[in-house]
N, CA, C and O of each residue as an XYZ file, in Angstrom:
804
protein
N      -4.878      1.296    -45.798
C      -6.101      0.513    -46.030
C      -5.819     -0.989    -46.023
O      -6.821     -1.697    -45.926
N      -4.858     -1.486    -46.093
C      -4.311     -2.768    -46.409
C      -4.302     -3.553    -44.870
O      -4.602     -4.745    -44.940
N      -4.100     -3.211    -43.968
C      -3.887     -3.008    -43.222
C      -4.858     -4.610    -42.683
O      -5.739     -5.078    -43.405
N      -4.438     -5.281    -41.243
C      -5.801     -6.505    -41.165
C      -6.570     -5.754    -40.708
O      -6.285     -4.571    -40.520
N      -8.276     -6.522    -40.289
C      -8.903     -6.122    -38.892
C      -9.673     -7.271    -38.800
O      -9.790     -8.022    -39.768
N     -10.330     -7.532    -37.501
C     -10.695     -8.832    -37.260
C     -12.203     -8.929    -37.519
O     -12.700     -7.890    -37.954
N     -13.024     -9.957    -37.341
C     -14.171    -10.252    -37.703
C     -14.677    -11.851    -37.549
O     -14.024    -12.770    -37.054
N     -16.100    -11.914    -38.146
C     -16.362    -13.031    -37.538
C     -15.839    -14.248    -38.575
O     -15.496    -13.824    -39.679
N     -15.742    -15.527    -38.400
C     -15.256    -16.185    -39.076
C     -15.839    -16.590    -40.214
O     -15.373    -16.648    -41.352
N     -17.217    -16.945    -39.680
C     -18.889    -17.199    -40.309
C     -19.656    -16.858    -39.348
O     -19.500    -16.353    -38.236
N     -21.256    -17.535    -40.504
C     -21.773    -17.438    -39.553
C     -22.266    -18.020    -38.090
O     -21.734    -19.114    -37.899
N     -23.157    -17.604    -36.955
C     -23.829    -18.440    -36.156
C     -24.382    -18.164    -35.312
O     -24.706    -16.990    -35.489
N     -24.817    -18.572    -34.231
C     -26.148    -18.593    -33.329
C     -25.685    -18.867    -31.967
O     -24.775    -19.676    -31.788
N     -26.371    -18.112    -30.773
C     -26.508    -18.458    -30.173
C     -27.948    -18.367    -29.003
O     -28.697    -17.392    -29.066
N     -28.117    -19.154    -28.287
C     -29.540    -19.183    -27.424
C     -29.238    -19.193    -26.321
O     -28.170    -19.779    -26.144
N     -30.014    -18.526    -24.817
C     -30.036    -18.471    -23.846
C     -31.441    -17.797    -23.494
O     -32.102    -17.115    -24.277
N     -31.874    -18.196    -21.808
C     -33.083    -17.334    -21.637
C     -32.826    -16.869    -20.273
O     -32.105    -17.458    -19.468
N     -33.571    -15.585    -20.024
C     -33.577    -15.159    -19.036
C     -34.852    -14.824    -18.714
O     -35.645    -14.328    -19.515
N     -35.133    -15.123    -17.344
C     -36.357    -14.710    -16.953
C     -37.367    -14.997    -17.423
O     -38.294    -14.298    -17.013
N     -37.781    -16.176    -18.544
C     -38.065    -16.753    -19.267
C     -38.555    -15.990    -20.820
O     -39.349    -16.310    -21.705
N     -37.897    -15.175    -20.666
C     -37.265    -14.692    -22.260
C     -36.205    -15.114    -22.578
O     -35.123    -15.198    -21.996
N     -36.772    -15.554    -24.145
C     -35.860    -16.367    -24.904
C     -35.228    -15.390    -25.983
O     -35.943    -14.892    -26.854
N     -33.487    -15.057    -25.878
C     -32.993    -14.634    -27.200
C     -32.139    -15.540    -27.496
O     -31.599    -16.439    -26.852
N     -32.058    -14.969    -29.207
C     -30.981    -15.779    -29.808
C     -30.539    -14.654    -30.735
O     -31.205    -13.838    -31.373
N     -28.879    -14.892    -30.599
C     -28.267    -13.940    -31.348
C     -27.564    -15.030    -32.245
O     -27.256    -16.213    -32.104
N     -27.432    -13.863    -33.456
C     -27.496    -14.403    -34.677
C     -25.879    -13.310    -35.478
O     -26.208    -12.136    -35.649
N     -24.881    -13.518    -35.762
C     -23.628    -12.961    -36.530
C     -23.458    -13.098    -37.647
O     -23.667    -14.311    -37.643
N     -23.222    -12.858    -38.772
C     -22.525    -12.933    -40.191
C     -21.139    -12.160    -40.354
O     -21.001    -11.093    -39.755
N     -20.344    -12.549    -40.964
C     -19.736    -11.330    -41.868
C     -20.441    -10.839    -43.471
O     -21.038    -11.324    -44.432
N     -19.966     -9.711    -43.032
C     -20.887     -8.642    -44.246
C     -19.889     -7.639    -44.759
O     -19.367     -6.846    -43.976
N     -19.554     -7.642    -46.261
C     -18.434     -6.630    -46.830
C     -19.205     -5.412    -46.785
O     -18.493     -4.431    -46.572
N     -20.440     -5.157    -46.919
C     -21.187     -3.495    -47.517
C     -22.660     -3.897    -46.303
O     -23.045     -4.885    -45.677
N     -23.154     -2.261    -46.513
C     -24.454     -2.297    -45.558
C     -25.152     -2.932    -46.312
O     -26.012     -3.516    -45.651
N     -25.276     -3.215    -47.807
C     -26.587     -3.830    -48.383
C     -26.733     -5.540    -47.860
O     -27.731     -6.185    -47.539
N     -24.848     -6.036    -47.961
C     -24.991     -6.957    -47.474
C     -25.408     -7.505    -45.457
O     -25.817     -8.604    -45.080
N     -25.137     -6.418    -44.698
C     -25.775     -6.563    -43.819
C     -27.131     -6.222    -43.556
O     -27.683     -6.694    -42.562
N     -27.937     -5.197    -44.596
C     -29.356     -4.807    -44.123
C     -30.114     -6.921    -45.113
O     -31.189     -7.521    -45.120
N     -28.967     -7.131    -45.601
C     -29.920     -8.403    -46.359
C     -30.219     -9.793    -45.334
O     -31.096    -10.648    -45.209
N     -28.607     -9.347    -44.556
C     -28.812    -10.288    -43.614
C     -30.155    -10.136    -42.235
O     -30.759    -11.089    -41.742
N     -30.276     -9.125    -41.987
C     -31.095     -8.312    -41.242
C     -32.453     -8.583    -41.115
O     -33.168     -8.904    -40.166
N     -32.674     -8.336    -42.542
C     -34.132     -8.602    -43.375
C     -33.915    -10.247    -43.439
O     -34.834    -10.556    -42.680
N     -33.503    -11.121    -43.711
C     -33.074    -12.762    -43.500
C     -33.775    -13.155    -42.303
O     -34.769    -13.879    -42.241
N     -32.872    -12.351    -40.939
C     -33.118    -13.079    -40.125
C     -34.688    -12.294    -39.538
O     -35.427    -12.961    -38.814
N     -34.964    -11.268    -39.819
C     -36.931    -10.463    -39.390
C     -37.901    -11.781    -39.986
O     -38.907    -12.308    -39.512
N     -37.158    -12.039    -41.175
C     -38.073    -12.724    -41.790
C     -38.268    -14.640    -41.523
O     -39.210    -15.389    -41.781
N     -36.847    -14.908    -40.879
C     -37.271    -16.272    -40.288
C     -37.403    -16.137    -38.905
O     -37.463    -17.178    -38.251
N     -37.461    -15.063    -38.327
C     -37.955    -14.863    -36.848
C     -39.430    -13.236    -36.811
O     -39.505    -12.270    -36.053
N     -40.157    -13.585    -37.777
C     -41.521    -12.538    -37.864
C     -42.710    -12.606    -36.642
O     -43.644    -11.865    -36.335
N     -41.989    -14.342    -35.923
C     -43.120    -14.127    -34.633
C     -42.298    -13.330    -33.355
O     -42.993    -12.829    -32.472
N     -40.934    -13.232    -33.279
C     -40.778    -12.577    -32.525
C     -40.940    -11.379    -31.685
O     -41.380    -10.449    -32.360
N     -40.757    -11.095    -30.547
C     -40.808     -9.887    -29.973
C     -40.381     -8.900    -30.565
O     -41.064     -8.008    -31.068
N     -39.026     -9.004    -30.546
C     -38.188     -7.672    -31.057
C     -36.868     -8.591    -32.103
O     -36.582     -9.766    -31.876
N     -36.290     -7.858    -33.090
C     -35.206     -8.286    -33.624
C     -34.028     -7.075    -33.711
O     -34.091     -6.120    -34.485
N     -33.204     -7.266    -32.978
C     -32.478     -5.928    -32.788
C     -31.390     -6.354    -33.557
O     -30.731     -7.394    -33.520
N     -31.309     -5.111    -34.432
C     -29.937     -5.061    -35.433
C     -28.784     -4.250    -34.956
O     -28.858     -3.214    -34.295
N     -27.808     -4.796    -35.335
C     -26.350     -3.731    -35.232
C     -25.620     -4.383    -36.307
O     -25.614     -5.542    -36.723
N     -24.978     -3.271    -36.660
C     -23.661     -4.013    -37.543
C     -22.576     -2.617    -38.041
O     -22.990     -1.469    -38.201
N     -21.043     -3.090    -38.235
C     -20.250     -1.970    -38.356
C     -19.416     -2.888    -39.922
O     -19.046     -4.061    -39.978
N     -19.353     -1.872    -40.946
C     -19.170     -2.007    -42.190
C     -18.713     -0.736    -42.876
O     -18.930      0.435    -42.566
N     -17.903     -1.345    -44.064
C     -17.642     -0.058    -44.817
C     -18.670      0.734    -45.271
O     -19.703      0.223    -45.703
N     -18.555      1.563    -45.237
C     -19.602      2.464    -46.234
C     -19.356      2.691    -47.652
O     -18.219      2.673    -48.124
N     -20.548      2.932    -48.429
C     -20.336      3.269    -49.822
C     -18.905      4.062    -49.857
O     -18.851      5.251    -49.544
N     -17.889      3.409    -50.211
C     -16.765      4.319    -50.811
C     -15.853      3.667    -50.527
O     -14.802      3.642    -51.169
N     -16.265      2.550    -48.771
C     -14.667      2.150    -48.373
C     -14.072      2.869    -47.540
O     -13.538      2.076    -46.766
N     -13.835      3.916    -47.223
C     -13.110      4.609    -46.371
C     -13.202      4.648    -45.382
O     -12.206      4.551    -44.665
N     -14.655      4.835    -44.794
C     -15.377      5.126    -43.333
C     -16.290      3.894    -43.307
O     -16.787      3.106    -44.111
N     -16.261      4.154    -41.775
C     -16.604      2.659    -41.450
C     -18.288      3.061    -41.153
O     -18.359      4.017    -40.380
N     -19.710      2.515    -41.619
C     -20.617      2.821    -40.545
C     -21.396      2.199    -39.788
O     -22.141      1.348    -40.274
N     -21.407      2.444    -38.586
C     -21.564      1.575    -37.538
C     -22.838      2.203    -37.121
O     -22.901      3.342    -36.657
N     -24.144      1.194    -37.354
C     -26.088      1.499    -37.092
C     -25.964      0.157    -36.320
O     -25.204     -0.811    -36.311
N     -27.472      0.720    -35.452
C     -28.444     -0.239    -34.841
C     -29.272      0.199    -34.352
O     -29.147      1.300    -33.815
N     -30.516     -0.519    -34.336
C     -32.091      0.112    -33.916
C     -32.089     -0.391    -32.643
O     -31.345     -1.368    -32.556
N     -32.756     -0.031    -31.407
C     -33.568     -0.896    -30.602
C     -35.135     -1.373    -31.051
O     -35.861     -1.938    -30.233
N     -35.520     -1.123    -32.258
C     -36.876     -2.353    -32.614
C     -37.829     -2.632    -31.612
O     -38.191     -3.715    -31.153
N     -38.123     -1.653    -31.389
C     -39.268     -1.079    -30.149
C     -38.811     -1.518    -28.562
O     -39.529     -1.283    -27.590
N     -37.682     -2.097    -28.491
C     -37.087     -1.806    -27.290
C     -36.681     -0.022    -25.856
O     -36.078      1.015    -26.132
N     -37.053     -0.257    -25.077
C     -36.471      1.189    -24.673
C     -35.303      1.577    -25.156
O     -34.341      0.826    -25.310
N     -35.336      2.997    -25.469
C     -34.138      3.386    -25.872
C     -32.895      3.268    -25.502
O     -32.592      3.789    -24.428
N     -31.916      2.602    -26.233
C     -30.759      2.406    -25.479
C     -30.338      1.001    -24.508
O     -29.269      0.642    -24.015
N     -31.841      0.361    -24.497
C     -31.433     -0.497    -24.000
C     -30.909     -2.026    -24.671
O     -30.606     -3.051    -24.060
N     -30.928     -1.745    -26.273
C     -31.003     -3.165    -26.788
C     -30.003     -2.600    -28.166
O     -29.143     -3.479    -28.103
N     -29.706     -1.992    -28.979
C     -29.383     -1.810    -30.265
C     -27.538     -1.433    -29.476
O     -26.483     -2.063    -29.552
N     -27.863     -0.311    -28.875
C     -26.677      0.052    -28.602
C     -25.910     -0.677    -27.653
O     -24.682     -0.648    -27.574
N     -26.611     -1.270    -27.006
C     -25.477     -2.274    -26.051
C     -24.999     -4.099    -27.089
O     -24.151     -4.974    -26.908
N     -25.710     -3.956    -27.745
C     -25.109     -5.083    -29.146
C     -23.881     -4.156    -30.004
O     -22.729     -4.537    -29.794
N     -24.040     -3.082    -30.861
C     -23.230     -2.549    -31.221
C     -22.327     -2.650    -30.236
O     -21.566     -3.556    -30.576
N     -21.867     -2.043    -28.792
C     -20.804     -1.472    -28.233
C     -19.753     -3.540    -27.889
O     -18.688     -3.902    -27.389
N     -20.455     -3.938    -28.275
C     -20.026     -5.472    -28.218
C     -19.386     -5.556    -29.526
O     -18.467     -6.369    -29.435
N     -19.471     -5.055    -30.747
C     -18.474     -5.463    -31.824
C     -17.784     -4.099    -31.775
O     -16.798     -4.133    -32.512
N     -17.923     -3.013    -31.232
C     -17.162     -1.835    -30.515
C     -15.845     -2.628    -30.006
O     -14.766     -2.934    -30.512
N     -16.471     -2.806    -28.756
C     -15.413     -3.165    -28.068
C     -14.318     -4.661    -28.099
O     -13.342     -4.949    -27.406
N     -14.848     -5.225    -28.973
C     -13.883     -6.383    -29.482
C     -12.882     -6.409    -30.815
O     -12.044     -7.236    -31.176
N     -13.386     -4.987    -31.463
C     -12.802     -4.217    -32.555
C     -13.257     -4.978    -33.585
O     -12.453     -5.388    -34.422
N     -14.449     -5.242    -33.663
C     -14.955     -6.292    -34.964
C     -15.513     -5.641    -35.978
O     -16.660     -5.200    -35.913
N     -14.864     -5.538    -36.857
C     -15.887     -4.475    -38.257
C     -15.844     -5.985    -39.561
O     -15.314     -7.095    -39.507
N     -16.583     -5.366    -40.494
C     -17.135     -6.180    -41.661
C     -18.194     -6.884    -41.042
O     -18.794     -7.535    -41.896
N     -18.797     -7.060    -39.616
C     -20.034     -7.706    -39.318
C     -21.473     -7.234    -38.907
O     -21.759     -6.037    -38.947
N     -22.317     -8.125    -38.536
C     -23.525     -7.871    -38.702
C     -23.932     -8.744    -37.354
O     -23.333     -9.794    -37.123
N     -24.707     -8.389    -36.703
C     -25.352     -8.961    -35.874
C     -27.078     -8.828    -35.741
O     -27.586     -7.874    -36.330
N     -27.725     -9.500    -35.194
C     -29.203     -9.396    -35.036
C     -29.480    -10.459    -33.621
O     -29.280    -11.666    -33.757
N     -29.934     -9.915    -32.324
C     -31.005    -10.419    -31.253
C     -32.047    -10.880    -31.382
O     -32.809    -10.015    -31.814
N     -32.565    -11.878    -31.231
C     -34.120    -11.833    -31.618
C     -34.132    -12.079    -30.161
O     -33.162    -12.346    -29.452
N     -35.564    -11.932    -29.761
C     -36.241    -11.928    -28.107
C     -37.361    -12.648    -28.542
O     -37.654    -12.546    -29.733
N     -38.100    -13.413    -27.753
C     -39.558    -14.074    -27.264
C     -39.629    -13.034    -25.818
O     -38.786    -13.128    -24.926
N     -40.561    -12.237    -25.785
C     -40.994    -12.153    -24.491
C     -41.782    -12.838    -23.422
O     -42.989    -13.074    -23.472
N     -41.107    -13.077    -22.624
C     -41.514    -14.428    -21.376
C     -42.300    -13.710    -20.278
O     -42.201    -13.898    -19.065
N     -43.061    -12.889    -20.893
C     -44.057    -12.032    -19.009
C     -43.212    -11.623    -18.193
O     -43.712    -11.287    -17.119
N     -41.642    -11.467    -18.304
C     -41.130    -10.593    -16.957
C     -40.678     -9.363    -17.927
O     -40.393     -9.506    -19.116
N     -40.661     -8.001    -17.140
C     -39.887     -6.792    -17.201
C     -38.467     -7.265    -16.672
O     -38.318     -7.640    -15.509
N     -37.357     -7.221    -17.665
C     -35.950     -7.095    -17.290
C     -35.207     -5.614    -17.050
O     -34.038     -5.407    -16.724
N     -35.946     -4.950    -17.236
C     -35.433     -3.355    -17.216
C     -33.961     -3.227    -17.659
O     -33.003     -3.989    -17.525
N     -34.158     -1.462    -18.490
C     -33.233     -0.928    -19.040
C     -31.755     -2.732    -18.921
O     -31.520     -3.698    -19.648
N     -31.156     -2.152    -17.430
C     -30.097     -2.910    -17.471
C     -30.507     -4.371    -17.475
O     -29.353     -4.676    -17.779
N     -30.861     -5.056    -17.437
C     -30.997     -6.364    -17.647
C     -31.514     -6.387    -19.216
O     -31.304     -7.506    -19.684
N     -32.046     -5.609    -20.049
C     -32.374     -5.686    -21.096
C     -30.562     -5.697    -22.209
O     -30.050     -6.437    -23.050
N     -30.224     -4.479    -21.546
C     -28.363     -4.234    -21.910
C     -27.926     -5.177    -22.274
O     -27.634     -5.571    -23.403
N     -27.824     -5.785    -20.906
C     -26.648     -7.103    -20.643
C     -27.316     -8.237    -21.430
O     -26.562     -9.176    -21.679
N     -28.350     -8.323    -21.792
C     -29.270     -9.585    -22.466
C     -28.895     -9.228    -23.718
O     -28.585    -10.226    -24.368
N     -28.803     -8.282    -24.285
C     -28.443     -7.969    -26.066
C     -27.392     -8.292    -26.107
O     -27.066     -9.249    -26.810
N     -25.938     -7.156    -24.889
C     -25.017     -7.642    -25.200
C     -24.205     -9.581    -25.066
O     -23.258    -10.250    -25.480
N     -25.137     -9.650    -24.398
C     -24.664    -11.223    -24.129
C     -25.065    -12.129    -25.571
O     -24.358    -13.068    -25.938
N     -26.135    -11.753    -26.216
C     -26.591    -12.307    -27.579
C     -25.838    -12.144    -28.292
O     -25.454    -13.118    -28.940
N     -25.192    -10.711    -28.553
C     -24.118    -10.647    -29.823
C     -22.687    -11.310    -29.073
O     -21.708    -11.844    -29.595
N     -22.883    -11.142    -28.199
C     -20.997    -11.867    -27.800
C     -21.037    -13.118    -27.791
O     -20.111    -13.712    -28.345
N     -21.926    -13.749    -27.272
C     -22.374    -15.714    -27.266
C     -21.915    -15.841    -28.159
O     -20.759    -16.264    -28.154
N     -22.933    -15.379    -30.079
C     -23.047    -15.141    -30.973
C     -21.392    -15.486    -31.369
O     -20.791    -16.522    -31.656
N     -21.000    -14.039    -31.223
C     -19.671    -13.843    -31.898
C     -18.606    -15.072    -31.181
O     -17.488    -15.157    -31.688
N     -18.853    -15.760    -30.331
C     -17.572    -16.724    -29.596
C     -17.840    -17.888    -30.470
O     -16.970    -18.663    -30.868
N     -19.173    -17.963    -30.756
C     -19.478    -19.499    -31.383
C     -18.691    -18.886    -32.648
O     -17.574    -19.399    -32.723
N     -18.934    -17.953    -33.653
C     -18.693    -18.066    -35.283
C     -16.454    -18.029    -35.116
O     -15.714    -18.406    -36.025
N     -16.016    -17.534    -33.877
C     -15.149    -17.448    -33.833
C     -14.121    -15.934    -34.840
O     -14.251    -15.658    -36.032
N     -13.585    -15.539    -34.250
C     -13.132    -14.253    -34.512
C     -11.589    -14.275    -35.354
O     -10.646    -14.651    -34.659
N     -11.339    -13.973    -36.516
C     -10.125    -14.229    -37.834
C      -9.831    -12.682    -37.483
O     -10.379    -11.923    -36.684
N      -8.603    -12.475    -38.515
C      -7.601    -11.389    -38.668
C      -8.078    -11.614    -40.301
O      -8.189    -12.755    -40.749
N      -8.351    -10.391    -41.149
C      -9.404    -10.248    -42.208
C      -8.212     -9.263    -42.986
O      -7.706     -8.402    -42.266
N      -7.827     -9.330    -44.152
C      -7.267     -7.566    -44.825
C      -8.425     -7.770    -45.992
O      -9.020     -8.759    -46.419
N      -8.457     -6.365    -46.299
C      -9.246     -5.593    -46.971
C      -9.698     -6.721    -48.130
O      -9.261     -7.824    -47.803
N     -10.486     -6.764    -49.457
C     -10.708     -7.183    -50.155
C     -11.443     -6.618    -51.077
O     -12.340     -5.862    -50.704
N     -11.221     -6.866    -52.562
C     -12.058     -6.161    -53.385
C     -12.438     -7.506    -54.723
O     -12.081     -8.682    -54.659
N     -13.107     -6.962    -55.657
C     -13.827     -7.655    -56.327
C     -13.353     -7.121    -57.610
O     -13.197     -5.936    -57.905
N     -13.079     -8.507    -58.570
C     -11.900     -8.327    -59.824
C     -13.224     -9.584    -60.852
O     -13.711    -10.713    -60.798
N     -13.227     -8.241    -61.728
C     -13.902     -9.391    -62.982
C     -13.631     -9.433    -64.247
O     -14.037     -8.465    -64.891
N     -12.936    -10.446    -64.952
C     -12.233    -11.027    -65.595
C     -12.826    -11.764    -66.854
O     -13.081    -12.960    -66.715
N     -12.963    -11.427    -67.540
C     -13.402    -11.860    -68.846
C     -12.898    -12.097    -70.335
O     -12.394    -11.272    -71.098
N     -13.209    -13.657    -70.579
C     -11.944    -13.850    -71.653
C     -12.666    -15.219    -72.583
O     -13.663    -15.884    -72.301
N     -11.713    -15.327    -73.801
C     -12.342    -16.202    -74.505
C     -11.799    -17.245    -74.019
O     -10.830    -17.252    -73.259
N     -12.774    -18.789    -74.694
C     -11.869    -20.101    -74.284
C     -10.901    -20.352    -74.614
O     -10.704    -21.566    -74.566
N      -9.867    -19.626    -75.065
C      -8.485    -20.030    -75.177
C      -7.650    -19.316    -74.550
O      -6.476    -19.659    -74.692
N      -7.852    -18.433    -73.900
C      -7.360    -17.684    -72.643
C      -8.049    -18.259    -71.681
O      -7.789    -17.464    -70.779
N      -8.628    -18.926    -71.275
C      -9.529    -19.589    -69.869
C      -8.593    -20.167    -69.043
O      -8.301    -19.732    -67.930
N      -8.110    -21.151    -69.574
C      -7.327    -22.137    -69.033
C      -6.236    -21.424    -68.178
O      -6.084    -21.516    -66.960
N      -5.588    -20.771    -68.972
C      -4.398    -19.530    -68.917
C      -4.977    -18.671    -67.668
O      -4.276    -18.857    -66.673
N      -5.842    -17.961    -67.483
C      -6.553    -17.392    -66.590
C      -6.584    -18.010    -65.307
O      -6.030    -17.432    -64.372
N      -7.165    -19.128    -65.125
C      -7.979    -20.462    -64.512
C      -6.624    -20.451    -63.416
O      -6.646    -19.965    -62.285
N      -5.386    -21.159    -64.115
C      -4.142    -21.542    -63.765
C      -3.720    -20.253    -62.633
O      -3.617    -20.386    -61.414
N      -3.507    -18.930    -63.472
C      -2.959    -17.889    -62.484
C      -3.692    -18.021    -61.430
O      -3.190    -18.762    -60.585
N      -5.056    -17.416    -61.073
C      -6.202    -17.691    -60.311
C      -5.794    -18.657    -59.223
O      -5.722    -18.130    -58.113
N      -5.455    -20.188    -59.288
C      -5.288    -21.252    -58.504
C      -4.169    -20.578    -58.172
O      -4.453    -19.718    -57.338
N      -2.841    -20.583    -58.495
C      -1.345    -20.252    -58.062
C      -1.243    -19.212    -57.599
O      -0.121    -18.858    -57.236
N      -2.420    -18.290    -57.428
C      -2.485    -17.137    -56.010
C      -3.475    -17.775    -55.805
O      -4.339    -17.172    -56.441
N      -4.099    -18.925    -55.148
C      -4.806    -19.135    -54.219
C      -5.757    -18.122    -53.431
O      -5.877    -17.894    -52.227
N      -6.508    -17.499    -54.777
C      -7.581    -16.714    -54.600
C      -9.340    -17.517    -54.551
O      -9.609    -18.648    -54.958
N      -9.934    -16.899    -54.169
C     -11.557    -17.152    -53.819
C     -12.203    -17.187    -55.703
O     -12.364    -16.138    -56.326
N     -12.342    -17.878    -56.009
C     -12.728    -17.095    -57.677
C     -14.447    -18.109    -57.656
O     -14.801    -19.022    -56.910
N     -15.204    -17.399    -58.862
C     -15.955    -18.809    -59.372
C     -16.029    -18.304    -60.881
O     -15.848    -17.138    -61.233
N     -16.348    -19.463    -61.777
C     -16.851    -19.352    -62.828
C     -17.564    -19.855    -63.915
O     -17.482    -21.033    -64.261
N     -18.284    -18.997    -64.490
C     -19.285    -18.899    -65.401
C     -18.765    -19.114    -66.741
O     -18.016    -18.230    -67.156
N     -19.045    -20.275    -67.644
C     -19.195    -20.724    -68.635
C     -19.955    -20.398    -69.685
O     -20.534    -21.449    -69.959
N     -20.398    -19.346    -70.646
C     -21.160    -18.780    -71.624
C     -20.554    -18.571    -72.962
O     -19.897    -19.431    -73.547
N     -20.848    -17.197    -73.488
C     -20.413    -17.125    -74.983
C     -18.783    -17.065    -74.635
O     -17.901    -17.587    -75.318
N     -18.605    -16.332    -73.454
C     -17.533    -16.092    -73.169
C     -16.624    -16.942    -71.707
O     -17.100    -18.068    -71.564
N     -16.123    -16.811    -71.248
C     -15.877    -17.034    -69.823
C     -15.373    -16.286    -68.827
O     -14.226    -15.846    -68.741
N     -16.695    -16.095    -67.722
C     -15.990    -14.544    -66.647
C     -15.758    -15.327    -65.859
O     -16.293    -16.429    -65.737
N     -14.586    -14.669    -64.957
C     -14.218    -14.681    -63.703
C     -14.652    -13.854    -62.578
O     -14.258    -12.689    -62.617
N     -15.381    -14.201    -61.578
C     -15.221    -13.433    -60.389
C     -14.463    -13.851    -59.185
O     -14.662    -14.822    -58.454
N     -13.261    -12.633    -59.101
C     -12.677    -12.747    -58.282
C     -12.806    -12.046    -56.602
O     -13.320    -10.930    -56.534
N     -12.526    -12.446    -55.819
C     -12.252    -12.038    -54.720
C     -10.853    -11.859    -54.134
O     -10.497    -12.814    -53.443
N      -9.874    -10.740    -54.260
C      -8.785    -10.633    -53.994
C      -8.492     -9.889    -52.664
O      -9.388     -9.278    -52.082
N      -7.143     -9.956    -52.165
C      -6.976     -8.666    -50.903
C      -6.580     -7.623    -51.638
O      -5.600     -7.714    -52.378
N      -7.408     -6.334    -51.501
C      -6.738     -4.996    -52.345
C      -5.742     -5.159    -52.367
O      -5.439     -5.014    -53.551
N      -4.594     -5.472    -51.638
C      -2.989     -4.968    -51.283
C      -2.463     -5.865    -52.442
O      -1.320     -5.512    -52.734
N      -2.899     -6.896    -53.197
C      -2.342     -7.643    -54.377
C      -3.460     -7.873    -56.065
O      -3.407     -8.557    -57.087
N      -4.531     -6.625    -55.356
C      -5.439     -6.588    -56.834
C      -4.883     -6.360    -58.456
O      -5.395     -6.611    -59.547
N      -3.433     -5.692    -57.996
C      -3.480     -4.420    -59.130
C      -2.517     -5.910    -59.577
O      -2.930     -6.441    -60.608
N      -1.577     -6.448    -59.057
C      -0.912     -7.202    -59.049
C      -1.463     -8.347    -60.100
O      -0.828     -8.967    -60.953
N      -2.737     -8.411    -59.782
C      -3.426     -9.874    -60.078
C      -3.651     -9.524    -61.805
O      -3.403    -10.387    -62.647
N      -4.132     -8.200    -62.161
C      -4.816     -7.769    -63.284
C      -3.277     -7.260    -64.018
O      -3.298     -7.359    -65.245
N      -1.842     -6.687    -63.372
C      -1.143     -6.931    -63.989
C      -0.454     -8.307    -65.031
O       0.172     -8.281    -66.091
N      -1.013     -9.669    -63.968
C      -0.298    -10.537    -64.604
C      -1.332    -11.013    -65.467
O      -0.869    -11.571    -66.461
N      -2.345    -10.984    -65.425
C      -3.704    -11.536    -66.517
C      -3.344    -10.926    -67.759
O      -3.069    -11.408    -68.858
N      -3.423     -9.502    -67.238
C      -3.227     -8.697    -69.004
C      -1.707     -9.700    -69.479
O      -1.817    -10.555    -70.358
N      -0.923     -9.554    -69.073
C       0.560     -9.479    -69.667
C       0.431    -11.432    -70.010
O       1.160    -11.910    -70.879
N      -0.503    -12.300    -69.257
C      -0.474    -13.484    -69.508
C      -1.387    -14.136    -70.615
O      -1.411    -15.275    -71.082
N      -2.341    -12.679    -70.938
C      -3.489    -13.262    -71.740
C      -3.256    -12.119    -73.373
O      -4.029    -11.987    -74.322
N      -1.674    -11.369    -73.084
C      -1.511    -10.477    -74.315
C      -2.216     -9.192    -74.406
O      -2.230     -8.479    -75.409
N      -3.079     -8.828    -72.754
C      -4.127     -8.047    -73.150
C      -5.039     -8.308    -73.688
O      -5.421     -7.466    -74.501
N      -5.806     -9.489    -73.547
C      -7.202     -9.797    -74.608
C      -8.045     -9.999    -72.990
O      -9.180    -10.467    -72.893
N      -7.296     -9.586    -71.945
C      -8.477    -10.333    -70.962
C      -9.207     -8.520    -70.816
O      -8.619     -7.447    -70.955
N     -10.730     -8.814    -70.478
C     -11.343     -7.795    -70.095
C     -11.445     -7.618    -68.996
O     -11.979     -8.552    -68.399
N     -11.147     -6.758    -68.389
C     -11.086     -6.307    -66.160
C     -12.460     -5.106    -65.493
O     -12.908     -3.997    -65.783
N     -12.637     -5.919    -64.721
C     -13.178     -4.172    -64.047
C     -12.695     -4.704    -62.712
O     -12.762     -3.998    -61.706
């Protein structure tokens, strides 16, 4: 599981028209489907005059293990718009992302294949602009401690040059973002640095 795989860097956009239909494909990275159906619903909702908004995206599934890889054609002919975007982060081996097409229809019929090559060209534009990283796994570490363990906390956190933020209240949590392959690692040295007073999930 530790293992890399590649993905998009961020997010971004790209535009082109054909035939005087206008798409623009649109990429994120996304850890879970909720976070790609949010992106999904994001972009329906700042593109609601559009023609069609065709989704794909390949992500872990509830559990982590298996990967699942959806997309609609969004009243497109079948086959001609969902699945030729998917077979584009298929075939570049891109998982953790999300993609979405939007179309303006311009009065021409592009048929089946010109419809294909128009999706897939949206998600690949797409994916060249956000630029494509080498990604390992990651999980989510939360850390909770009083202000006199903070500091102590704070310090480890920086000196693995982890993703963290934090929240200031009765108490002080940490949310972390770690690579699984050094999680257990991270919550070993908290406990043993904070005496065991830090709280983990």
């Amino acid at each position: 599981m530790a293992e890399t795989y590649r993905t998009v860097a961020e997010r971004a956009e790209s535009e082109f028209e054909v035939k005087g239909s206008e798409f623009l494909g649109h990429v994120a990275p996304a850890e879970s489907v909720d976070e790609a159906e949010a992106f999904v619903d994001e972009v329906r909702a700042a593109y609601d005059d559009a023609t069609h908004n065709v989704p794909a995206y390949r992500v872990p599934a509830p559990g982590g293990e298996m990967l699942r890889e959806w997309a609609s054609d969004d009243g497109e002919p079948t086959g001609s718009a969902g699945k030729p975007a998917l077979n584009v982060l298929v075939q570049r081996d891109l998982r953790n992302v999300v993609a979405v097409v939007t179309r303006y229809y311009g009065g021409v019929n592009l048929g089946v294949g010109g419809l294909a090559r128009a999706y897939a060209r949206g998600v690949s534009d797409a994916v060249d602009a956000a630029g494509v990283v080498e990604e390992r796994p990651h999980e989510r570490v939360s850390a909770v401690v009083d202000y006199d363990d903070s500091g102590t906390v704070r310090g480890i956190l920086e000196s693995e040059g982890v993703d963290f933020e934090a929240s200031y209240e009765e108490r002080v949590a940490f949310e972390v973002r770690v690579p699984v392959a050094e999680a257990d690692g991270l919550r070993d040295r908290l406990r043993s640095a904070t005496g065991g007073r830090v709280e983990l999930e």
